[in-house]
C-alpha positions as CSV (number, residue, x, y, z in Angstrom):
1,X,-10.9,-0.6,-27.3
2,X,-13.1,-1.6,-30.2
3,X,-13.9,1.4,-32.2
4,X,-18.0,1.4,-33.2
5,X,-19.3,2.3,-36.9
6,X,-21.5,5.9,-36.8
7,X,-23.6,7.3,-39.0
8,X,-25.9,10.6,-38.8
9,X,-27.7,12.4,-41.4
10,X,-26.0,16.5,-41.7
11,X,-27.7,18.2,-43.8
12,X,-30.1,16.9,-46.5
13,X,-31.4,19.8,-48.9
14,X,-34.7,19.2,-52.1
15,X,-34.0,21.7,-54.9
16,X,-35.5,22.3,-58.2
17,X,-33.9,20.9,-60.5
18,X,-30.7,22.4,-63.0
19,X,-30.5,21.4,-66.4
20,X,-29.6,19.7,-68.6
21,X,-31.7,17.4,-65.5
22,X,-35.3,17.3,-66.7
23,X,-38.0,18.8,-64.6
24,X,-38.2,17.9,-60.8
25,X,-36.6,18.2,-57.5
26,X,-33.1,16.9,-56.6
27,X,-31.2,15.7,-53.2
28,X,-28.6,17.1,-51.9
29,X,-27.6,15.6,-48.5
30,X,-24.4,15.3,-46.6
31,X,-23.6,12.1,-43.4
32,X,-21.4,11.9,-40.9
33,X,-19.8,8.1,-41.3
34,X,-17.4,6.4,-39.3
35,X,-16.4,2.6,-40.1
36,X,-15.9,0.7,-36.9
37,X,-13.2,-1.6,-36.7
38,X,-15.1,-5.0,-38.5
39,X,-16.4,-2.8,-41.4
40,X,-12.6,-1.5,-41.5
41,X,-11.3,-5.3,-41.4
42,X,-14.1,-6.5,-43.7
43,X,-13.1,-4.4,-46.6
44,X,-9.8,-4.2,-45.6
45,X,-9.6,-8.9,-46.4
46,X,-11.2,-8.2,-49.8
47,X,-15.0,-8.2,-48.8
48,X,-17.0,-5.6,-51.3
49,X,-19.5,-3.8,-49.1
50,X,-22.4,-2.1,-50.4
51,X,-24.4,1.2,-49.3
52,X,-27.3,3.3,-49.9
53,X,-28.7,6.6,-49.5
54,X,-32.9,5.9,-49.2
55,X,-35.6,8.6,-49.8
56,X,-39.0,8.3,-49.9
57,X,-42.0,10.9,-50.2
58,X,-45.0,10.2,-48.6
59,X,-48.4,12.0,-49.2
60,X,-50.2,12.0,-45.5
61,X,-53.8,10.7,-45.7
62,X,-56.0,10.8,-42.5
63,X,-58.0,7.7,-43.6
64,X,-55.1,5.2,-44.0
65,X,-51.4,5.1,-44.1
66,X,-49.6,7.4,-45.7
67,X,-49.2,6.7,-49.5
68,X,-45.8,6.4,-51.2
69,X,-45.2,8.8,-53.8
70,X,-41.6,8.3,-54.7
71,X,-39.0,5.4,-53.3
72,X,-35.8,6.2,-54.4
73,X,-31.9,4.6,-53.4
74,X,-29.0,5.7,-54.5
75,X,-26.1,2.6,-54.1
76,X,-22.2,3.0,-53.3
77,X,-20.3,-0.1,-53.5
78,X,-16.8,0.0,-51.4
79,X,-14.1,-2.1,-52.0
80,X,-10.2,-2.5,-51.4
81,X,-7.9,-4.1,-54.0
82,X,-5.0,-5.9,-52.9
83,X,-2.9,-5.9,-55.8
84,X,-2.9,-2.1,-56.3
85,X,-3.5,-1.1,-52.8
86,X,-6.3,1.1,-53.7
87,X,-9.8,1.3,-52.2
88,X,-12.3,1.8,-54.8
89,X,-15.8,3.6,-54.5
90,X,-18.7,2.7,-57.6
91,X,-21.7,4.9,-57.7
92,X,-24.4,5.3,-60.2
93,X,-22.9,7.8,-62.3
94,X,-19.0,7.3,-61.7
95,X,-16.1,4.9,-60.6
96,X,-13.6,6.6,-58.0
97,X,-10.4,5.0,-56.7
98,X,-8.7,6.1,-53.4
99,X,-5.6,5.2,-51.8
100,X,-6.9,6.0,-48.1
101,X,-9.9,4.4,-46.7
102,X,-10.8,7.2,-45.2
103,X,-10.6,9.3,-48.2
104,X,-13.0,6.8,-50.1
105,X,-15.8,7.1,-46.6
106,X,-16.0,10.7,-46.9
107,X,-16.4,10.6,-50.7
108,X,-19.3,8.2,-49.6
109,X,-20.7,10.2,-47.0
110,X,-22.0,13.5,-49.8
111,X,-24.7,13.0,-52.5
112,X,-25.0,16.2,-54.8
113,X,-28.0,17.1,-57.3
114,X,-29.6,13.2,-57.1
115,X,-32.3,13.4,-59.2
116,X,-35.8,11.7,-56.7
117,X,-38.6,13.6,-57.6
118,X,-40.0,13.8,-61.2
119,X,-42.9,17.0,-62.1
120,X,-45.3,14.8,-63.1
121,X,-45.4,12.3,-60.0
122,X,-46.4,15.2,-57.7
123,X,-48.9,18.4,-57.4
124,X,-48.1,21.5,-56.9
125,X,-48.7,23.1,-53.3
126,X,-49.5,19.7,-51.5
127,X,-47.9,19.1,-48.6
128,X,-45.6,15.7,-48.9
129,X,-43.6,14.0,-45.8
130,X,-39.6,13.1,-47.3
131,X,-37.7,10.7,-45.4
132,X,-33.8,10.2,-45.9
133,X,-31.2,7.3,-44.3
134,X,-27.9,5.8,-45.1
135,X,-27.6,2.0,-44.4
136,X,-25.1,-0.9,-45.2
137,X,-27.0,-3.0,-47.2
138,X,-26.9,-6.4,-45.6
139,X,-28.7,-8.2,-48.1
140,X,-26.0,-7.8,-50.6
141,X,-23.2,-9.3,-48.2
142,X,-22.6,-13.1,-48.5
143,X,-24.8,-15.1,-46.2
144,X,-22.1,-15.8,-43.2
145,X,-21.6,-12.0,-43.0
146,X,-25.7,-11.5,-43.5
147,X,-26.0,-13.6,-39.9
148,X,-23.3,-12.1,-38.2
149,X,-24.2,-9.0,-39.0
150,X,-27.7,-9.1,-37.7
151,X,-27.1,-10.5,-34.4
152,X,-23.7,-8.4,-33.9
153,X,-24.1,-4.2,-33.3
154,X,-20.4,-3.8,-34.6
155,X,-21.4,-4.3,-38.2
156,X,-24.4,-2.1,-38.0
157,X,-23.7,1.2,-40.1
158,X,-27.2,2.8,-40.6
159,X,-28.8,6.1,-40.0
160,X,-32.6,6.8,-38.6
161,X,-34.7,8.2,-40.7
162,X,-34.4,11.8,-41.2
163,X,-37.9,13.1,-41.6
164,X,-39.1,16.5,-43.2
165,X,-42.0,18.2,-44.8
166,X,-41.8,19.5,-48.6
167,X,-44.4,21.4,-50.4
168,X,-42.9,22.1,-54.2
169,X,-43.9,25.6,-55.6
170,X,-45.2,25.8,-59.2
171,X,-43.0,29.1,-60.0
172,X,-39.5,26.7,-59.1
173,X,-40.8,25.2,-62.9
174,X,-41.2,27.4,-65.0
């Protein structure tokens, strides 16, 4: 039997931030991620998959849609190398190799102190919607794979969007 790719958000936790970060809120959040078996073969033949964590904040308005305040994505790119058997895992702020797939999904599958949310792009004791996801990025697989992938359930590795309310508090700044 085919095994199916699953992902669901964990835990997903806005924190002031520590320096030496400047000023502002980061994003800490945690997925549960489990390749099915044509994401498996995929990067298994040499095809580089790319991922994102997504966060937005939203101020509610009652008069229109709600207005984006931050957009935010933080990329991982997968991929396996033949030669030295290793899978390897790029993110913004490192390059990690692993020699178990599964090793390099649940490196994947935690972001820690993400910088999102600057001081200056929000006020104090509003109340903001955040919104968090993983997806595979589709758009960044070659065309073929782009098709196949959006008519075919067996590539589709995405969360829903996990939704919460934030309100920052001016003594987390000082």
């Amino acid at each position: 039997m085919a095994q199916q790719s699953s992902a669901q958000v964990r835990a997903v936790k806005l924190e002031p931030a520590k320096p030496p970060l400047p000023k502002g809120w980061t994003l800490s959040a945690e997925f549960g991620l489990g390749l099915g078996d044509k994401l498996r073969e995929a990067v298994e033949r040499g095809l580089p998959l790319q991922f994102a964590v997504d966060f937005k904040l939203l101020k509610p308005r009652w008069y229109w849609s709600d207005e984006e305040v931050v957009s935010a994505s933080y990329p991982f790119n997968l991929s396996y190398h033949a030669l030295t058997r290793t899978y390897r895992l790029v993110t913004p702020s490192q390059t990690l190799t692993f020699n178990r797939l599964e090793d390099a999904v649940e490196a994947m599958s935690k972001v820690s102190q993400w910088p999102v949310i600057q001081k200056d792009a929000i006020s104090v004791g509003e109340k903001y919607n955040a919104k968090v996801r993983f997806r595979l990025v589709l758009t960044e697989m070659p065309k073929p794979f782009q098709i196949s992938a959006l008519v075919n359930t067996e590539w589709d590795l995405s969360t829903e969007w996990l939704e919460f309310e934030f309100t920052p508090h001016s003594e987390i700044l000082r």
